[in-house]
N, C-alpha and C positions, 0 to 999 in steps of 0.2 A: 476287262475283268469279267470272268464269267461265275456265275454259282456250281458248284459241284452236280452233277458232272459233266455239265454243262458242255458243250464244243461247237465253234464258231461254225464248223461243217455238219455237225448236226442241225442247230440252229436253221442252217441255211436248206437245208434239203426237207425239216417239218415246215417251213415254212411256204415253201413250192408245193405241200400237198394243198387240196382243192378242200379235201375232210381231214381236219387232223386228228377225229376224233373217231373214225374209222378204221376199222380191221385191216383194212387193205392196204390205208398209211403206215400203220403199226407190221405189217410186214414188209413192206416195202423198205423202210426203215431201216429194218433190224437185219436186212442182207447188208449194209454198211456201216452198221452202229453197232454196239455191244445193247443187250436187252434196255438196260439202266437208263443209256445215253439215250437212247430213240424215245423211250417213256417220256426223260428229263424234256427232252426237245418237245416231242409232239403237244404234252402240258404245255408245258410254256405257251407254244403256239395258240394251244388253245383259250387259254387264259388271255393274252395277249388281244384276241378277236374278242373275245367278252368284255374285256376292258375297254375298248373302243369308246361305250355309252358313257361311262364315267370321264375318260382322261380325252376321248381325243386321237387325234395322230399322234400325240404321247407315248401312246398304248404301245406303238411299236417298235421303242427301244428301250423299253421297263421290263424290269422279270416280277414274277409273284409268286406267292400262293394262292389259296382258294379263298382260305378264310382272310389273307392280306387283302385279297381285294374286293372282298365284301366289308370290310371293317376301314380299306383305305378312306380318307378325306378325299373329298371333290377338289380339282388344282382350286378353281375357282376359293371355295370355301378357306380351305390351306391358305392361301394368299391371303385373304382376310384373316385371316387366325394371324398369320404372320404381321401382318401391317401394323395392328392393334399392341402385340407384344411389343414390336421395335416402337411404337409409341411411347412405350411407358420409359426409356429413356435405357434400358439394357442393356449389355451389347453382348453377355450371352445367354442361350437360350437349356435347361438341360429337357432333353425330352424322353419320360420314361414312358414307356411302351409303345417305342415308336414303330415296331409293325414294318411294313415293308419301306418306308422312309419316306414316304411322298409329304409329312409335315414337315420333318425334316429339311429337305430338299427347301420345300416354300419358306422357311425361316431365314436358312444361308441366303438365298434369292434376297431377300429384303435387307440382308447385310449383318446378318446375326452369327455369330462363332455358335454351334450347336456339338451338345456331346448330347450322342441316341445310346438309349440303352432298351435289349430286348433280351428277353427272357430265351426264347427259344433258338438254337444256335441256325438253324436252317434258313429261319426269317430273317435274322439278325447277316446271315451273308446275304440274302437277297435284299435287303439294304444297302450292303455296302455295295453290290455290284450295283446298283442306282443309282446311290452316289457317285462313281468311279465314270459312270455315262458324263457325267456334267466335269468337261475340264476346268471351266469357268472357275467352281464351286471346291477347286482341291485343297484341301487342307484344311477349311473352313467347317467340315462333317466328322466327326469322330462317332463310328458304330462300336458298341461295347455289348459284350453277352453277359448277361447277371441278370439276378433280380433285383429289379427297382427298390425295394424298400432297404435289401443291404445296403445296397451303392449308392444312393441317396445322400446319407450324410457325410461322406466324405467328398460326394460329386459336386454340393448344392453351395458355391461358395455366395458370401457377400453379393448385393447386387445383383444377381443370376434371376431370371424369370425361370418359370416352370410349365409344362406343360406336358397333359400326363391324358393319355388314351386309355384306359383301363380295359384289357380284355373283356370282352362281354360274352364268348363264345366259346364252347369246349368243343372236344369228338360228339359230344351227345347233341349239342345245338346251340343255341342261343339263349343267354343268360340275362334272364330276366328282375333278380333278387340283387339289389345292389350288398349284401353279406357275402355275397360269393365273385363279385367283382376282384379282377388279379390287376394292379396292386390292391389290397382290401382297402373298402371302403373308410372305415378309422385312419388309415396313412392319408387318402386321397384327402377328406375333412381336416384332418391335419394340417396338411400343406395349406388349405384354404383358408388356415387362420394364422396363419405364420407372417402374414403383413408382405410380404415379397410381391411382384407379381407373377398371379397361378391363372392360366386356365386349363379346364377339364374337359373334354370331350367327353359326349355320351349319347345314348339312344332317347329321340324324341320323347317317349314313353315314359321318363324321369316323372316319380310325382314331386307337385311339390312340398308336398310332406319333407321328403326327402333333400332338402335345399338347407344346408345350414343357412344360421341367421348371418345378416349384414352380404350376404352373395348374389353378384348377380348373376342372373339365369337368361340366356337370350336363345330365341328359337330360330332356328334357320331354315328357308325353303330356297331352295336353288332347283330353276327349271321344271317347278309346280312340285318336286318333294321334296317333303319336311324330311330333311336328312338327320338334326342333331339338333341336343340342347348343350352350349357351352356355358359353363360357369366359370365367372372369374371373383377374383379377388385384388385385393392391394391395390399398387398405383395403375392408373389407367381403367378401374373399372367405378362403378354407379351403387354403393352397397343397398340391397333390397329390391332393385331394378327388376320387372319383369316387361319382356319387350319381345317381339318377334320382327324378323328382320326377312325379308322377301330381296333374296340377290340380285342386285349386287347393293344398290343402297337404299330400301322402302323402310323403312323401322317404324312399328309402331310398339308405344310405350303404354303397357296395363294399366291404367289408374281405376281407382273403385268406382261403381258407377252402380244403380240401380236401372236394369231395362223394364219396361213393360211387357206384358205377353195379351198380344193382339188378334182379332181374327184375320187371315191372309188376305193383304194389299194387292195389289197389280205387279207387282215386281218381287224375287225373292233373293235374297242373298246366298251364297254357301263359301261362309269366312273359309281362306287357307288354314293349312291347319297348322301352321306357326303360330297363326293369332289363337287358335282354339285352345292351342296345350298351354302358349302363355297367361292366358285368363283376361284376353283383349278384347270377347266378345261384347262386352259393355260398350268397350270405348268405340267399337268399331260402331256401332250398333249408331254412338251420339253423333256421330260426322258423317255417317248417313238419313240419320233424321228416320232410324228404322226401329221394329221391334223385335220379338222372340214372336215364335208361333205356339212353343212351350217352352218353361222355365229350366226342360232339360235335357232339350232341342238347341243344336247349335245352326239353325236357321235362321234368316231374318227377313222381315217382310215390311214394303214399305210402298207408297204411291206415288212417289219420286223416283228414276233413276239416277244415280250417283255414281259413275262409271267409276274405279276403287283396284288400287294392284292387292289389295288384300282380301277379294272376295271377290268370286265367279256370279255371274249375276243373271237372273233368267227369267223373262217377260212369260205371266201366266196367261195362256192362254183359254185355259178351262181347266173346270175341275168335274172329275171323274170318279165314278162310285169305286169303294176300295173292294170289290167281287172280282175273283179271277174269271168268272165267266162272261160278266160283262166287259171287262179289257178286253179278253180272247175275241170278243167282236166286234169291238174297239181298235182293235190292231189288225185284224179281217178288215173289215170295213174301210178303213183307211189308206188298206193296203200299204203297210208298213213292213218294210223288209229288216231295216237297219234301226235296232229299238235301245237306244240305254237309257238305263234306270238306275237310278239312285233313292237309298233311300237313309232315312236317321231315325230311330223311334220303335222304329218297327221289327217283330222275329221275323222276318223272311231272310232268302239266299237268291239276291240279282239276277245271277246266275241261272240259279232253278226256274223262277218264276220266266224267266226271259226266255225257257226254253217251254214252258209249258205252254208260254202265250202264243206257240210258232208264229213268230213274225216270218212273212214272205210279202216280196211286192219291193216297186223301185223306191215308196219313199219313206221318209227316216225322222226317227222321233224322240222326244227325251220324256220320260215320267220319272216324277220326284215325289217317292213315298213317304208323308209324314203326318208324326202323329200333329194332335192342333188343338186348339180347345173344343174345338166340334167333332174330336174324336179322329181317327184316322182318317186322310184324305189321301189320295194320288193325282196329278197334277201334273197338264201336259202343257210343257211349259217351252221356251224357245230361249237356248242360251244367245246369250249377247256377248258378242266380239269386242273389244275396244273400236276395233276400225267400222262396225256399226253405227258407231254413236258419234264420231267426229264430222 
């Protein structure tokens, strides 16, 4: 099954091009394709190649859109979503705004009967052409075109888990205001107090102001990015829970902590930022035996190393006056070709500053801009590997 207008022989010939995203394929093309078909194909194609990072060798038997596969779940993450639902004892799942299918998909996968419902009828076939790839999985997928919050009440029987993507992105960008969230946010909070089990896919970025009460909120980082914050509800979830989860299985769990804010140790931390958006940096802080550099600064600085999958961690080697003009001969001097900076605290642009400082030369350095109680410091510091330390 293909998506309109999709053809196995178009398919096949954007896919032999070298550029799919070039003039020359786009003519090449369309001497054997109708305009529509060679566009459909060469997208695909293109899409497909970009997909790579996220899915995998996956990538190339999946269709998408643009914004499907900036909004798709990681398999990896999906399969977790998935595990967690089939835990709560369900056996089916409905999925409202399931986007190009890939939760989907990972739900049936774990043994789940799933009815997808998507708003936009374009998306909603390149779902089912997704689902229709997996013979495995036939019958077990039902793709449905509506909107979530009509179809809902007659979809959502007894027993049924829930699990709901909320559009975050329109033609204009990315949707930042959960009031403008498609299904709206009130249905979404809704479902979250309906006792069933729910969970909600969303943008790290979630404050948590915005967390109804008794919900848990868990942060996820898969392959160093904080991709999402899931909230659940009902059976199978921790109500008030705040946690970040470093994939596939590192969980740390926020409790209240008061830290210290120290002057900088010999070692510095820079928490994931799973732990940072979940409010872990306390706790991370107490099982490293670390502190704050400031109280609104998510660094941490300690004279122990505590090798940690929840935080990058980087031996100081000195510290450096915060003057562009003396770095510039600081990074001269050292002959430094290959410079990154990071910095928290501070109004600068990495970027700019990296380019004002012309780094040239064979070796390579890291500076870590922050504020401190002694006022802005830069700091040339030396990240540590895990296989350093073993």
């Amino acid at each position: 099954m293909l998506p309109e207008p999709l053809t196995a022989e178009a398919m096949a010939d954007a896919e032999a091009e070298v550029d799919p995203a070039s003039l020359a394929a786009a003519q090449r093309l369309r001497r054997k394709h109708s305009p529509g078909v060679a566009a459909a194909a060469l997208d695909q194609v293109v899409l497909r190649r970009r997909a790579i990072a996220k899915f995998g060798d996956r990538a190339a038997a999946m269709f998408f859109t643009r914004d499907g596969l900036e909004q798709a779940t990681r398999p990896a993450v999906a399969e977790y979503h998935a595990r967690r639902l089939a835990a709560t004892g369900a056996s089916r799942v409905v999925d409202l705004g399931c986007g190009i299918g890939t939760d989907a998909l990972a739900f049936a996968a774990a043994g789940l009967r799933v009815v997808a419902v998507e708003i936009d009828e374009h998306t909603a076939e390149i779902a089912r052409a997704n689902v229709a790839v997996h013979d495995q999985l036939r019958g077990t997928v039902e793709v449905l075109t509506g909107d979530a919050e009509q179809l809902a009440p007659e979809l959502i029987k007894d027993g049924d888990a829930v699990f709901l993507d909320p559009a975050r992105r329109t033609s204009a960008g990315r949707l930042w205001r959960t009031e403008d969230f498609r299904p709206s946010w009130t249905f979404v909070t809704g479902l979250l107090t309906s006792g069933r089990p729910v969970a909600v896919k969303l943008g790290p970025a979630l404050p948590h102001r915005e967390i109804p009460d008794a919900v848990e909120a868990e942060w996820l980082t898969d392959h160093g990015e904080t991709v999402e914050v899931c909230l659940r509800s009902g059976p199978g979830s921790t109500p008030d829970r705040r946690a970040a989860l470093i994939m596939p299985d590192h969980r740390m769990i926020a409790r209240p902590t008061s830290t210290p804010v120290r002057a900088l140790g010999q070692f510095l931390y820079e928490p994931d930022g799973a732990v940072i958006r979940a409010g872990a940096v306390g706790t991370l802080a107490e099982e490293l035996s670390a502190w704050l550099l400031d109280d609104q600064i998510a660094y941490l600085s300690a004279e122990k190393l505590i090798m940690t999958p929840y935080a990058g961690a980087f031996e100081i080697i000195e510290q450096l006056p915060y003057a562009e003009k003396a770095l510039r001969r600081w990074v001269r001097d050292h002959h430094i070709g290959t410079l990154e900076i990071k910095k928290r605290g501070i109004d600068i642009d990495p970027a700019l500053l990296r380019k004002r400082l012309k780094p040239a030369g064979p070796e390579s350095a890291t500076l870590i801009i922050s504020r401190t109680p002694r006022g802005a410091r830069v700091l040339h510091a030396r990240r540590i590997a895990a296989d350093d330390h073993e």
